[in-house]
C-alpha positions in Angstrom: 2.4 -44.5 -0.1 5.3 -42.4 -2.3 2.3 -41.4 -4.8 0.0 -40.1 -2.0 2.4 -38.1 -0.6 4.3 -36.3 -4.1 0.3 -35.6 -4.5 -0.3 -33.4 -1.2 3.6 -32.2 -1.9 2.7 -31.0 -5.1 -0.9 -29.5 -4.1 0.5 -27.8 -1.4 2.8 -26.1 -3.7 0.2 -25.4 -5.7 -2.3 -23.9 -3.3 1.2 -21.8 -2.2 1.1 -18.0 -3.5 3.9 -16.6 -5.6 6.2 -14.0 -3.9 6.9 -10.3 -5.6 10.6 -9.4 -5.7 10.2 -6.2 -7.0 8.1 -2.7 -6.3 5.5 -2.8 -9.3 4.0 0.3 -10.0 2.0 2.3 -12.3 -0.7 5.2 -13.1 -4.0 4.5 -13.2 -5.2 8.0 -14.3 -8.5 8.4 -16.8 -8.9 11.3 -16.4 -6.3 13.9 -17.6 -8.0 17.0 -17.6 -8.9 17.3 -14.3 -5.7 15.4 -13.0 -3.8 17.0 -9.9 -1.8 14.7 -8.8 1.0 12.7 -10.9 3.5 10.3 -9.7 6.5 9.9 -12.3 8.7 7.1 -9.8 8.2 5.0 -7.0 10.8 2.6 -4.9 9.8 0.3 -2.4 12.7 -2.0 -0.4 12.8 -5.0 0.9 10.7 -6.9 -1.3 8.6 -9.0 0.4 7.8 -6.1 3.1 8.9 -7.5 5.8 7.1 -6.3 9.6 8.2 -5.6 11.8 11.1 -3.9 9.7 12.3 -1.1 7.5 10.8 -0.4 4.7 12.9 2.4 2.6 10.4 4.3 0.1 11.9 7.0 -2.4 9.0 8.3 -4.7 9.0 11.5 -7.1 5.5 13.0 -7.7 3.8 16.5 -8.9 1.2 18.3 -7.2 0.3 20.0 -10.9 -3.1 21.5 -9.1 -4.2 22.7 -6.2 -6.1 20.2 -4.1 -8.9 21.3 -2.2 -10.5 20.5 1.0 -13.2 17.7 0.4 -10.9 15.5 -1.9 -11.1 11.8 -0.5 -8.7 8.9 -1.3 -11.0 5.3 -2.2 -8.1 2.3 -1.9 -9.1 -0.6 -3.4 -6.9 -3.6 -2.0 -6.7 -7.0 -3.6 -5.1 -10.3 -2.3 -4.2 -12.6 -5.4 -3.9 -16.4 -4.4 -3.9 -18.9 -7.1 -7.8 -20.1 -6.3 -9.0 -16.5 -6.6 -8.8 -12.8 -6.0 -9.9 -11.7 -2.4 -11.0 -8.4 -2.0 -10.4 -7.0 1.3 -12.5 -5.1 3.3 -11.9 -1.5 5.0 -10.4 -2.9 8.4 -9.6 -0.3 11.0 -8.6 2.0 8.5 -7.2 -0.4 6.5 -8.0 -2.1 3.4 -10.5 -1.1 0.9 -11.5 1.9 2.4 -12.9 5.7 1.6 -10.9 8.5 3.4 -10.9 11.7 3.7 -6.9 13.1 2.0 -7.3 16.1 4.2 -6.9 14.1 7.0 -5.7 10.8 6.3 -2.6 11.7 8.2 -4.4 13.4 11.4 -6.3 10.4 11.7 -3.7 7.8 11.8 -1.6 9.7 14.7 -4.9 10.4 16.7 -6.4 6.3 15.8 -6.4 3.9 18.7 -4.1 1.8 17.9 0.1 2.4 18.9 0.6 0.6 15.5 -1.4 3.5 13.8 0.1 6.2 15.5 3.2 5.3 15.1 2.8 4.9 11.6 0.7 8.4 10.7 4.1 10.0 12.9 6.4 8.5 10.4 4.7 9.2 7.0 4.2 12.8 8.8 7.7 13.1 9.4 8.4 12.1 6.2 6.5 14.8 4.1 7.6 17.6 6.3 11.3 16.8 5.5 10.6 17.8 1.8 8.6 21.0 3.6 5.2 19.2 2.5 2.1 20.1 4.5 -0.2 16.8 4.9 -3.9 19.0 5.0 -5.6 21.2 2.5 -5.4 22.9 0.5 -2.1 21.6 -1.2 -0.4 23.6 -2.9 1.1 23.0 -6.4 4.7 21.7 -6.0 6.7 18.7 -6.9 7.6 16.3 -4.5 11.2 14.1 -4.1 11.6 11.7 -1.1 15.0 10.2 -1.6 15.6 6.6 1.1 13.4 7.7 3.5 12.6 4.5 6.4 9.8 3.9 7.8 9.8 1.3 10.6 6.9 -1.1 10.4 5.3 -2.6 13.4 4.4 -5.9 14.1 0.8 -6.1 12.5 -2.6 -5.7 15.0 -3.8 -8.7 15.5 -7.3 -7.2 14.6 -5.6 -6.9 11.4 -4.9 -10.7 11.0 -7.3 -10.7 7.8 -4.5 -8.4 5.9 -2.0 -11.3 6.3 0.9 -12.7 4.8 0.8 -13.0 0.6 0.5 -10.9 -2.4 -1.5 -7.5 -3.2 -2.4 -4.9 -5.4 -3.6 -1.5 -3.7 -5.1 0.9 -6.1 -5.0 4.5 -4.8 -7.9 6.9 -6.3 -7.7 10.6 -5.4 -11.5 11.8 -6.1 -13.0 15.7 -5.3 -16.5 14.1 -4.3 -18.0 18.1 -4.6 -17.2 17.6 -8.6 -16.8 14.2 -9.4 -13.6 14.2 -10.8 -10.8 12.4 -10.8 -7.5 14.0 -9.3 -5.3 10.6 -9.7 -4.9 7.4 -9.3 -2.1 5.3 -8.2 -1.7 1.3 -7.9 1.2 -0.8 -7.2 1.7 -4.6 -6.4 3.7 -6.3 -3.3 4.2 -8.5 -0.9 3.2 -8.3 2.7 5.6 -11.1 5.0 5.7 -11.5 8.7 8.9 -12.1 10.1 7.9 -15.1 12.5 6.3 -16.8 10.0 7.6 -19.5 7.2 6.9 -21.0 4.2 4.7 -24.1 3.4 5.9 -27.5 2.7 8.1 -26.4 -0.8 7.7 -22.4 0.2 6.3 -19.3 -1.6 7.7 -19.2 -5.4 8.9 -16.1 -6.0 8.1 -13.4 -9.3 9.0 -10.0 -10.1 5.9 -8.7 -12.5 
């Protein structure tokens, strides 16, 4: 009876996904000609993102050309478990999705959902502290957000697919009228809902 139960013990721990600690990030640029955008530093805290709850994001980046109307950002979004790598889906404007960088900001505060609104408000806010405008054409400039907080929601439950675990979200900034790279973006993490806990031994925790 001991032996059955260490087994499904240790399977469950097992089937359990590890747990980022830290904000991993790096450039995923190809092609440096044509690159407009650069990000040099990037700070996430807590890790896990906790929601509903602050989440404090400081971030230096260049804008080294000017971007133009048309440019789209593709996210590609990843969740790693220890079977295999799910890719998700573009879900309500989330996910693996293809949007428009003009008005990726517009579109949140005008979307249906508070928890979108909110959201495209905050990041809105956020940009126009530093005197960033979030349409085109963007102008070249550099960019410093020092502890700025942005107050996650409690996640739509149409979202329930992007649930608790750990991602990578690879950001590419493409001018579709040229198809050429402006920058690219990726960074790994860990998404935790508050009201939810562990299985039997708990999430094991990493920091790369």
């Amino acid at each position: 009876m001991c032996l059955w139960r260490c087994v499904v013990v240790l399977l469950g721990a097992w089937l359990v996904d590890a747990e980022y600690t830290t904000f991993l990030w790096s450039s995923c640029t190809t092609d440096a000609v044509h690159q407009a955008l650069k990000v040099y530093n990037v700070d996430a805290t807590p890790m896990p993102v906790l929601t509903p709850g602050p989440l404090h994001i400081s971030f230096s980046a260049a804008v080294l050309k000017q971007i133009e109307p048309g440019a789209q950002i593709h996210f590609d979004v990843v969740r790693h478990t220890l079977l295999r790598d799910v890719h998700i889906p573009c879900v309500a404007g989330l996910g693996s999705c293809t949007l428009d960088a003009c008005s990726i900001v517009d579109n949140l505060i005008n979307g249906t959902r508070q928890g979108q609104q909110d959201l495209g408000r905050q990041i809105k806010k956020m940009f126009e502290s530093v005197g960033v405008f979030t349409q085109c054409p963007v102008t070249v400039q550099n960019i410093t957000i020092s502890d700025f907080i942005i107050n996650i929601n409690q996640l739509d439950p149409a979202l329930n697919l992007i649930g608790d675990g750990d991602y990578t979200v690879k950001a590419t900034v493409l001018q579709p009228s040229t198809g050429t790279q402006l920058g690219c973006f990726q960074f790994n993490a860990t998404l935790k809902r508050k009201s939810t806990g562990g299985w039997l031994l708990g999430r094991r925790r990493r920091s790369n």
